[in-house]
OpenMM code with the backbone's topology and positions (N, CA, C; nanometers):
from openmm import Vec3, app, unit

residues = "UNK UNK UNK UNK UNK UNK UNK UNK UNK UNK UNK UNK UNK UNK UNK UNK UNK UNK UNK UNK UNK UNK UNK UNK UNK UNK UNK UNK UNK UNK UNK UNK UNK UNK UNK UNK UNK UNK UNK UNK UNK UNK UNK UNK UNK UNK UNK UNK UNK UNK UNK UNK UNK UNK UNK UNK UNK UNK UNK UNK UNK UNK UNK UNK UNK UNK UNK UNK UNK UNK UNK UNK UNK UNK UNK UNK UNK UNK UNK UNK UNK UNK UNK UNK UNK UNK UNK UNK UNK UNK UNK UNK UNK UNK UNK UNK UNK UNK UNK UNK UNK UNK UNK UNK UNK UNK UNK UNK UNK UNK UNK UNK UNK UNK UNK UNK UNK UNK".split()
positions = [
    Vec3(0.0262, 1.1864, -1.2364),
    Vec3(0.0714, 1.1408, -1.1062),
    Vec3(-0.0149, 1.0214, -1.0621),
    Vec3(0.0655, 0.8962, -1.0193),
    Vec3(-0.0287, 0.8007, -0.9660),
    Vec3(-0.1215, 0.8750, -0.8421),
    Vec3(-0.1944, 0.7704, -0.8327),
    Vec3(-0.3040, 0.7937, -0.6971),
    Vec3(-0.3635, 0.6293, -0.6865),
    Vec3(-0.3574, 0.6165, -0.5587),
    Vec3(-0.3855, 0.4868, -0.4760),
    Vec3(-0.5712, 0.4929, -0.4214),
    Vec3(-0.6450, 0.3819, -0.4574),
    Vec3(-0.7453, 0.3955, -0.3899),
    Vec3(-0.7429, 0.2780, -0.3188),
    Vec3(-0.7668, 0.2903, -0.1671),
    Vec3(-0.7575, 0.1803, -0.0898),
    Vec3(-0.8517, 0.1529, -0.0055),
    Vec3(-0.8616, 0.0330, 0.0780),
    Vec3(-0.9231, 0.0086, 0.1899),
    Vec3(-0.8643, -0.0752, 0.2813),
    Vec3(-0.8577, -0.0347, 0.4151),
    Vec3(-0.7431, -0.0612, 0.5342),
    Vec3(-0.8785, -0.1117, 0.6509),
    Vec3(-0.8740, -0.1928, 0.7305),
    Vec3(-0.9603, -0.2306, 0.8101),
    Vec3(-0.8683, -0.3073, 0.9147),
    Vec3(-0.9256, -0.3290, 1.0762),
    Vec3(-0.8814, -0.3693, 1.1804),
    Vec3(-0.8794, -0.4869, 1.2099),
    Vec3(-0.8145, -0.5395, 1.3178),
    Vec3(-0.7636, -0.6878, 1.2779),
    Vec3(-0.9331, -0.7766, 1.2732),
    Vec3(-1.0569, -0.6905, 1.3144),
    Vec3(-1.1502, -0.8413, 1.3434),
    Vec3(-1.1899, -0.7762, 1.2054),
    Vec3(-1.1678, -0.7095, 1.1499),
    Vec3(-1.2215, -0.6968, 0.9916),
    Vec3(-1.3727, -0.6139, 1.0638),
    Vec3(-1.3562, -0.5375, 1.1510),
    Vec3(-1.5179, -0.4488, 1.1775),
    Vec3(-1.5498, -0.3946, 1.1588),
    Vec3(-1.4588, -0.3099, 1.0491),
    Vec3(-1.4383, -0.1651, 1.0398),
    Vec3(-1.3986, -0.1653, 0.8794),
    Vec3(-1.4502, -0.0908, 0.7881),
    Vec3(-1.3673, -0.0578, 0.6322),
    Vec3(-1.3504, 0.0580, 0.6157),
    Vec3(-1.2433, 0.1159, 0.5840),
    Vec3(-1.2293, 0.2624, 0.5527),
    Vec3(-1.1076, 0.2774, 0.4293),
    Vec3(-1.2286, 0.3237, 0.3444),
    Vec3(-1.1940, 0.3738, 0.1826),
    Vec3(-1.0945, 0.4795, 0.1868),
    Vec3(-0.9908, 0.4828, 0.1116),
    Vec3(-0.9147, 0.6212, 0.1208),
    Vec3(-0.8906, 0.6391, 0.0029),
    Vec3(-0.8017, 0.7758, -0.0587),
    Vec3(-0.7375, 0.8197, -0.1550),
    Vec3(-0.5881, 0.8401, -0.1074),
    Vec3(-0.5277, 0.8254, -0.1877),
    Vec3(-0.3558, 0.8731, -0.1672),
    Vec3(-0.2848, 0.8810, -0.2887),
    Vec3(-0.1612, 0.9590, -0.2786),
    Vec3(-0.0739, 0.9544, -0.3764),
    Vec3(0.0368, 0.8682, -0.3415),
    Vec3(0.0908, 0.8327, -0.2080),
    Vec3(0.2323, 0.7495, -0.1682),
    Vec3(0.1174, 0.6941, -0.0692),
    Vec3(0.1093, 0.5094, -0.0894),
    Vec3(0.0839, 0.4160, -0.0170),
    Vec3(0.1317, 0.3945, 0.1064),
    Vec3(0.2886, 0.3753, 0.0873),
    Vec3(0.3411, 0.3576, 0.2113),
    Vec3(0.3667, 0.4585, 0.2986),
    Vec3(0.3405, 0.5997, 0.2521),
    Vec3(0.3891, 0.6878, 0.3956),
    Vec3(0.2331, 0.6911, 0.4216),
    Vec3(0.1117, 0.6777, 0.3871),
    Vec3(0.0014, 0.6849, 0.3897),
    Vec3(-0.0413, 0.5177, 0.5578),
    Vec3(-0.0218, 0.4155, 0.5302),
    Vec3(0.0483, 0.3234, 0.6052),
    Vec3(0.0927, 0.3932, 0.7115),
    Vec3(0.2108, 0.4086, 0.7128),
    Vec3(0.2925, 0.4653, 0.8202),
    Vec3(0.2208, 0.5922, 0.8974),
    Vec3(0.1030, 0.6730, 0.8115),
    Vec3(0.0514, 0.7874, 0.9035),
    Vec3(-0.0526, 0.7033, 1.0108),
    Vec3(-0.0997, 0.5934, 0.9088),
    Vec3(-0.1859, 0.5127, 1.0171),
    Vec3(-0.1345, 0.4555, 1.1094),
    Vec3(-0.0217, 0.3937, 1.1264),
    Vec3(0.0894, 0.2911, 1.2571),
    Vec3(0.0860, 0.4002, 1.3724),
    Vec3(0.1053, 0.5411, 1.3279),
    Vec3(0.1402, 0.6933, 1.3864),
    Vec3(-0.0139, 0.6995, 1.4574),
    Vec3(-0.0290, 0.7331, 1.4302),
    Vec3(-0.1546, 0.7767, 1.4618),
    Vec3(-0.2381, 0.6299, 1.4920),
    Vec3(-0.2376, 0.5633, 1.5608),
    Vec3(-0.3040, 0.4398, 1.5777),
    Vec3(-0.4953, 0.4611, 1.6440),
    Vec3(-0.5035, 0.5987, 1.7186),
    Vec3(-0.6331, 0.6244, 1.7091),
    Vec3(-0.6996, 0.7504, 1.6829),
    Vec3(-0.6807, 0.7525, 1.5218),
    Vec3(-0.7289, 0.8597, 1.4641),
    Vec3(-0.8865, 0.8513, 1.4268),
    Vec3(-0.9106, 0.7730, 1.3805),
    Vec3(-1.0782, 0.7386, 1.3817),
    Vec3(-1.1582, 0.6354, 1.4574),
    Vec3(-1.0440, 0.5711, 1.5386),
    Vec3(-1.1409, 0.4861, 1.6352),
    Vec3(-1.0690, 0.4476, 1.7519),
    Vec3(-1.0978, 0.3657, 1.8560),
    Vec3(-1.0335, 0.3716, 1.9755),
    Vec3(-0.8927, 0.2375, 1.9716),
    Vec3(-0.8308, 0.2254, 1.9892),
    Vec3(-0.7350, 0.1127, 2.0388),
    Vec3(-0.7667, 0.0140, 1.9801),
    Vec3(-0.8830, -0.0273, 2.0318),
    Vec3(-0.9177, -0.1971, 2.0218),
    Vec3(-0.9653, -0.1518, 1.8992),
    Vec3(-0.9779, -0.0740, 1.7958),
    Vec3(-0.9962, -0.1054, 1.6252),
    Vec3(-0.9096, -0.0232, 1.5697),
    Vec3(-0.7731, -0.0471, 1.5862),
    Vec3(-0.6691, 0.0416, 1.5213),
    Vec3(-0.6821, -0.0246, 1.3868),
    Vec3(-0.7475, 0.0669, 1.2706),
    Vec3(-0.7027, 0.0124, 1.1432),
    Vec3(-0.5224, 0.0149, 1.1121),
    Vec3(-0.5224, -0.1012, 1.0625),
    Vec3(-0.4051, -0.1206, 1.0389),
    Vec3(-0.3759, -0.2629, 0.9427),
    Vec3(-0.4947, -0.3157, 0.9014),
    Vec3(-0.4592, -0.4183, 0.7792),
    Vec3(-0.5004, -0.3638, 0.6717),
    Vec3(-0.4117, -0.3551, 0.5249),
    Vec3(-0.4237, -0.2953, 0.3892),
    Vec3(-0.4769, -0.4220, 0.3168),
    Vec3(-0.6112, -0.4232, 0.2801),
    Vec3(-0.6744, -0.5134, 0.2533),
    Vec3(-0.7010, -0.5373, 0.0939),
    Vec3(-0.7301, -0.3669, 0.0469),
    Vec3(-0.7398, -0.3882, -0.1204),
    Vec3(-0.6772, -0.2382, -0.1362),
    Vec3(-0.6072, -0.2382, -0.2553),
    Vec3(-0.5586, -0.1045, -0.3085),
    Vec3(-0.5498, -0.1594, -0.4883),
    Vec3(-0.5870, 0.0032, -0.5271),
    Vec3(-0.5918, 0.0068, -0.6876),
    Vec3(-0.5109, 0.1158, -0.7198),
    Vec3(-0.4089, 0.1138, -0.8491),
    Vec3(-0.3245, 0.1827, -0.8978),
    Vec3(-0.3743, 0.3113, -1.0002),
    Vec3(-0.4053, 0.3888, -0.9675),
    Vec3(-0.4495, 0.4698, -1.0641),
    Vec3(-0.3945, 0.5761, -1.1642),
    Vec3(-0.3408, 0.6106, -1.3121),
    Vec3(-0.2528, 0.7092, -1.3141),
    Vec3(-0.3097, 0.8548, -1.3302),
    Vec3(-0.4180, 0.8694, -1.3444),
    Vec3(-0.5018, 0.9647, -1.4170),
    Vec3(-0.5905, 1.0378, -1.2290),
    Vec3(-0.5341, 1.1224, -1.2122),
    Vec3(-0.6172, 1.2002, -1.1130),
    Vec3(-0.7647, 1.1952, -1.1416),
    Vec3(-0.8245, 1.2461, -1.2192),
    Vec3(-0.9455, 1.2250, -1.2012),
    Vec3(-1.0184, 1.1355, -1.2160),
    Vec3(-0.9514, 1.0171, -1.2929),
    Vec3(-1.0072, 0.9028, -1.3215),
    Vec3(-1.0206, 0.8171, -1.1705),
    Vec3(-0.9056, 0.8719, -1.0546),
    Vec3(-0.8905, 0.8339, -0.9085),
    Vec3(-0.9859, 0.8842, -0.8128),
    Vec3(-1.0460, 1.0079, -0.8594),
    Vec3(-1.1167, 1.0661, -0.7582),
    Vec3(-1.2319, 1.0367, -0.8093),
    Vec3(-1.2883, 1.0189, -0.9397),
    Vec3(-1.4413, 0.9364, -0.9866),
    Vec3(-1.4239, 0.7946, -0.8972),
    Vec3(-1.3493, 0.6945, -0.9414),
    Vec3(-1.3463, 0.6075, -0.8439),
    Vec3(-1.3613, 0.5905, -0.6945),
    Vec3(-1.2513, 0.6854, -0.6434),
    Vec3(-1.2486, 0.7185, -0.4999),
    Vec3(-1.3907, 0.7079, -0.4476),
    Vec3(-1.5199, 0.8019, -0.4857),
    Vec3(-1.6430, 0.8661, -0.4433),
    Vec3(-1.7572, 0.7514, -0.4963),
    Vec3(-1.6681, 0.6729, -0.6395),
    Vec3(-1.7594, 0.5488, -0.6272),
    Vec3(-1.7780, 0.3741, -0.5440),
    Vec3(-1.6537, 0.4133, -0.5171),
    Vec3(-1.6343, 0.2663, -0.4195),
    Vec3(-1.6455, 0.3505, -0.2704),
    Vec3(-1.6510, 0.4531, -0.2188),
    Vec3(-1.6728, 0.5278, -0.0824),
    Vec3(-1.8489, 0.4840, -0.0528),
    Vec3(-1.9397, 0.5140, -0.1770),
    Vec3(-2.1267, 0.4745, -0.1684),
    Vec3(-2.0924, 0.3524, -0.1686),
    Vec3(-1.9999, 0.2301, -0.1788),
    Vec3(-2.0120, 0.0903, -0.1413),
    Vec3(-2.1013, 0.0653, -0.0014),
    Vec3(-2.1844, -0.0627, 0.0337),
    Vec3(-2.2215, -0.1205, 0.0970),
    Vec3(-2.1066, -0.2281, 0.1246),
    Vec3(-2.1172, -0.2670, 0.3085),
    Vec3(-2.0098, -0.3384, 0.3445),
    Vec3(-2.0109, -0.4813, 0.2786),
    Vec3(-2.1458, -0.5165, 0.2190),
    Vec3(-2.1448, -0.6414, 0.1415),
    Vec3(-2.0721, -0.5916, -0.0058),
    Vec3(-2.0791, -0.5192, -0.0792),
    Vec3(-2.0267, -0.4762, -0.1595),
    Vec3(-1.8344, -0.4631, -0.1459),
    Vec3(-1.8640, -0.3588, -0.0734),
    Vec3(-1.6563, -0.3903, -0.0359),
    Vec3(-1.6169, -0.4836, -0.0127),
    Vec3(-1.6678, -0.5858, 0.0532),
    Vec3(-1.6027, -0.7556, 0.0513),
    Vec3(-1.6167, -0.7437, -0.0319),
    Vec3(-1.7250, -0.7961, -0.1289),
    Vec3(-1.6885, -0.8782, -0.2703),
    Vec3(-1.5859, -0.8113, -0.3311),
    Vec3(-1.5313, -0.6878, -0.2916),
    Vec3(-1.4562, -0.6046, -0.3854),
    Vec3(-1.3236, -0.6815, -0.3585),
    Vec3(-1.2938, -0.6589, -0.2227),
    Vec3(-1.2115, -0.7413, -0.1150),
    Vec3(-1.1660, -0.8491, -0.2022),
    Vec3(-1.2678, -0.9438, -0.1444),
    Vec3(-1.2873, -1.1102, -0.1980),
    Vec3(-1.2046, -1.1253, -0.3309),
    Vec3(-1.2792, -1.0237, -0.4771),
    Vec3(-1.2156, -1.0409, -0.5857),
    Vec3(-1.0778, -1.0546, -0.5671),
    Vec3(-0.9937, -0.9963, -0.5097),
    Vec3(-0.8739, -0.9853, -0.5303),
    Vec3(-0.7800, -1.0323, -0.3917),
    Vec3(-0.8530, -1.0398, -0.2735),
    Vec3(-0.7972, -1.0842, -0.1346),
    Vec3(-0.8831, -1.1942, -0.1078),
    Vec3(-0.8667, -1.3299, -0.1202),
    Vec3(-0.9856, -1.4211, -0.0774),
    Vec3(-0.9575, -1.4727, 0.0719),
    Vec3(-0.8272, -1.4624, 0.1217),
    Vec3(-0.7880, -1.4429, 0.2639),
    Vec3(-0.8135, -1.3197, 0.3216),
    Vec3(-0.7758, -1.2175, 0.2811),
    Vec3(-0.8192, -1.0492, 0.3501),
    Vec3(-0.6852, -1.0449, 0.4104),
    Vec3(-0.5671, -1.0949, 0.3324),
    Vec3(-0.4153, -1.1082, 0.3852),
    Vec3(-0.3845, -0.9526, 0.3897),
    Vec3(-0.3154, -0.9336, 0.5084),
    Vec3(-0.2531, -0.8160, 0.4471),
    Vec3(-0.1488, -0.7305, 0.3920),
    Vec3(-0.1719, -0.7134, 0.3235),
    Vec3(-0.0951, -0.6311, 0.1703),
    Vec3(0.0443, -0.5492, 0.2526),
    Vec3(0.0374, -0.4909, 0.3250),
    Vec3(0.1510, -0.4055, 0.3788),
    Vec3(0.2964, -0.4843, 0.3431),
    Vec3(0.2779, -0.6179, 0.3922),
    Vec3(0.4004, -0.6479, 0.4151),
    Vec3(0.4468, -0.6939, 0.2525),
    Vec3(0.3408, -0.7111, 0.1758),
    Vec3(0.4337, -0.7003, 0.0542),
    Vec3(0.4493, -0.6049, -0.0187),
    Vec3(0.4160, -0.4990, 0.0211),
    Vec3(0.4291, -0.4013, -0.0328),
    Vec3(0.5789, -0.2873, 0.0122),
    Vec3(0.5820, -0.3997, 0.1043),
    Vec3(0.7315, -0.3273, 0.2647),
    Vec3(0.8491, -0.3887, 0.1494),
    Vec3(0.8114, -0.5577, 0.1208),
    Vec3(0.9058, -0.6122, 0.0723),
    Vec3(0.9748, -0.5706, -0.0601),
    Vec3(0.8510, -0.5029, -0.1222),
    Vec3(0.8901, -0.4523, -0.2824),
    Vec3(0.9188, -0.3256, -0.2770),
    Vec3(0.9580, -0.2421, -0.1915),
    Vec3(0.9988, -0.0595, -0.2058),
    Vec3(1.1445, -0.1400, -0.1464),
    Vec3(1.1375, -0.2284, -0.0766),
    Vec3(1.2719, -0.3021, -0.0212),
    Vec3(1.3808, -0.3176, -0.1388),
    Vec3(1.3284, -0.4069, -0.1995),
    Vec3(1.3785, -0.4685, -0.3350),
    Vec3(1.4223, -0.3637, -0.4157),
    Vec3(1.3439, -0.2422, -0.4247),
    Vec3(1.3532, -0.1292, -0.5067),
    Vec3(1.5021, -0.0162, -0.4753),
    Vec3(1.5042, 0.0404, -0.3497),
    Vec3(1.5747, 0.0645, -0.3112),
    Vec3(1.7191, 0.0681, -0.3912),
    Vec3(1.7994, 0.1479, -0.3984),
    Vec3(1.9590, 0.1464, -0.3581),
    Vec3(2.0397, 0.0976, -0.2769),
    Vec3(2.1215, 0.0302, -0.3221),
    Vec3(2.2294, 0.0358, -0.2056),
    Vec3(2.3124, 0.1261, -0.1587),
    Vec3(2.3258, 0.2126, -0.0249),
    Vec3(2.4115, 0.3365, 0.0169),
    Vec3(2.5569, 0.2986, -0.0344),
    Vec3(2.5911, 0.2079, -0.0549),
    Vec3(2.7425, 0.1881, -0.1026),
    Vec3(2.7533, 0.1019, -0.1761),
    Vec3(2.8068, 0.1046, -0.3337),
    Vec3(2.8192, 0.0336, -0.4045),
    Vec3(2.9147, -0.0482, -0.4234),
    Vec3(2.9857, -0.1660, -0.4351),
    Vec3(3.1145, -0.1783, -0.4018),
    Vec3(3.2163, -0.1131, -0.4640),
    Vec3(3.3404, -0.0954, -0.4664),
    Vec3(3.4511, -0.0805, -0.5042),
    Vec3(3.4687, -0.1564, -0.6205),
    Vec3(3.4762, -0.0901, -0.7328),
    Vec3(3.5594, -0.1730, -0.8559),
    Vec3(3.7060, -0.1605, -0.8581),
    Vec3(3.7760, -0.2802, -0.8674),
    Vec3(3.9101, -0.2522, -0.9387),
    Vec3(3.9421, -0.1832, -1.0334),
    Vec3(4.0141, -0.0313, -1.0040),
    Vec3(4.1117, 0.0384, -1.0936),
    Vec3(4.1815, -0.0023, -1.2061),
    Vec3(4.2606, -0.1360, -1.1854),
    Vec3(4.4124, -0.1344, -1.2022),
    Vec3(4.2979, -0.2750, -1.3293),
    Vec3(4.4022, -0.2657, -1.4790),
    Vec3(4.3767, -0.3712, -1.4696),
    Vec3(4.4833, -0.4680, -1.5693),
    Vec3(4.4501, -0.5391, -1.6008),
    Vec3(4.6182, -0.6536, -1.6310),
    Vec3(4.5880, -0.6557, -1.7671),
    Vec3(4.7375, -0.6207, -1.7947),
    Vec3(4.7736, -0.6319, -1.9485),
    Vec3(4.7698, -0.7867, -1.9901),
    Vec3(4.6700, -0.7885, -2.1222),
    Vec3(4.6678, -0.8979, -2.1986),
    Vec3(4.7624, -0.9056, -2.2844),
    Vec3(4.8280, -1.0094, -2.2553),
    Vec3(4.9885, -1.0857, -2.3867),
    Vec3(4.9172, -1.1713, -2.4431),
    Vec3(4.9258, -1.2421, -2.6345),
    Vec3(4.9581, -1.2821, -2.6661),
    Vec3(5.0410, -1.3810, -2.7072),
] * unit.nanometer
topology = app.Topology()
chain = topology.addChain("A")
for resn in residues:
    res = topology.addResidue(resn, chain)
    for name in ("N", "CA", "C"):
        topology.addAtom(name, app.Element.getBySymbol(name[0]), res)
């Protein structure tokens, strides 16, 4: 089963908080929900700053507990490697489960179809 290791921080970047997950985006969405679960208003985490794909559970939770002892100079550079803006990730990540998706109705194919003559 995949597992996500991430870090989500508030818009002045004051705040880093390491997580584990198995689904990114409902993980996201518990944070929008809950806007002050670990801190007040004015630091609603809510920018997805770095996330890593992991398939191996335990290989996720060794990680998890080793980037958690990071120093905040340390998680930037982690950051940095891969976000050199600190853009945040949500919205492309909104755009690609988008893309992924089904369409609820597929169109209609034509039944009927015309005899080929010679």
């Amino acid at each position: 089963m995949k597992r996500f290791i991430y870090i989500i921080t508030d818009r002045n970047r004051n705040n880093l908080h390491v997580g584990l997950c198995s689904d990114l985006l409902k993980t996201l969405d518990f944070y929008k929900q809950m806007p002050t679960l670990f801190f007040d208003s004015a630091q609603q985490l809510n920018r997805l700053v770095y996330f890593e794909e992991i398939n191996n559970e335990d290989m996720a939770m060794e990680r998890f507990k080793y980037v958690s002892t990071f120093t905040r100079p340390q998680k930037e550079k982690l950051i940095r490697s891969v976000n050199k803006e600190w853009i945040d990730l949500t919205l492309g990540l909104n755009l690609e489960s988008g893309l992924r998706q089904r369409p609820v109705m597929r169109p209609s194919v034509a039944t009927t179809r015309r005899a080929v003559t010679f």
